[in-house]
C-alpha positions as CSV (number, residue, x, y, z in Angstrom):
1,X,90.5,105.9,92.1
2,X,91.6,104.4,95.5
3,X,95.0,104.6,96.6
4,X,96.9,101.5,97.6
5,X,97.7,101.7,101.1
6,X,100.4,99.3,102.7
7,X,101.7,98.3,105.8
8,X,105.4,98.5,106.7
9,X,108.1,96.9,109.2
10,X,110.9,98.7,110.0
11,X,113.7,97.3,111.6
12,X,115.9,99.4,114.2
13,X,118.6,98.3,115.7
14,X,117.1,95.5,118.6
15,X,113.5,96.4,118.0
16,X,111.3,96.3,115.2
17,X,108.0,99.0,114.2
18,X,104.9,98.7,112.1
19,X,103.9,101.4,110.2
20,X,100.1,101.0,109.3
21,X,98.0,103.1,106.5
22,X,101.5,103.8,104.5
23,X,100.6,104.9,100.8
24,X,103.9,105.8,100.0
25,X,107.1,104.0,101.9
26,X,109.7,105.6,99.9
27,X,108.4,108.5,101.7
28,X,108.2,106.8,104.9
29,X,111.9,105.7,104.1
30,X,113.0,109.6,103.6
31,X,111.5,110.7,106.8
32,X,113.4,107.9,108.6
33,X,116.7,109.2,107.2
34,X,116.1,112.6,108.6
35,X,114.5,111.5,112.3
36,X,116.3,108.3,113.4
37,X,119.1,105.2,112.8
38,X,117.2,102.4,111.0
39,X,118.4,99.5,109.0
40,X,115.7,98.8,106.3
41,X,112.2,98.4,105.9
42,X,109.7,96.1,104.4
43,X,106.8,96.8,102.7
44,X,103.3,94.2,103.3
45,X,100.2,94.9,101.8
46,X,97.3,95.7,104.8
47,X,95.9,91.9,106.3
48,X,92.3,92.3,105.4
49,X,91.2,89.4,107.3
50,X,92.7,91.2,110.6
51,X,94.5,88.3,111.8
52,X,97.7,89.3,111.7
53,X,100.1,92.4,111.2
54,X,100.8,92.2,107.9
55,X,99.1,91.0,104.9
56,X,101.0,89.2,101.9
57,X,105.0,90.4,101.4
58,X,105.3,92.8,98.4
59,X,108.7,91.6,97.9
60,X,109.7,95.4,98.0
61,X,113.2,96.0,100.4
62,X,113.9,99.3,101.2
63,X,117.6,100.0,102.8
64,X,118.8,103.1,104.9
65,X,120.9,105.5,103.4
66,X,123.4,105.0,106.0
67,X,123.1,101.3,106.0
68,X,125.2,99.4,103.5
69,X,123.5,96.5,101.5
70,X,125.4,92.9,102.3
């Protein structure tokens, strides 16, 4: 069976990063916490069409640990 793969934005503070080819982002989101200061990320599935960045928005929020939810 074929793993789902996603795409993810994650916001820094002043920029922003995509992350393509991401099959897990709580993973992605644990690396984070050890490398660098980030806010939160989002998780889109992959655009198939190639259009644009991100395909359709899971709906799936992932904070920092060291960033407090508002």
């Amino acid at each position: 069976m074929a793993k789902k793969i996603y795409t993810c934005q994650v916001i820094f503070p002043g920029k922003t990063a995509y992350y393509k080819k991401v099959e897990n982002p709580q993973l992605l989101a644990d690396y984070l916490d050890k490398k660098s200061d980030w806010k939160y990320l989002n998780v889109f599935e992959v655009d198939k069409t190639k259009d644009n960045r991100c395909g359709l928005y899971t709906g799936l929020r992932i904070y920092s640990v060291n960033q407090k939810k508002v």
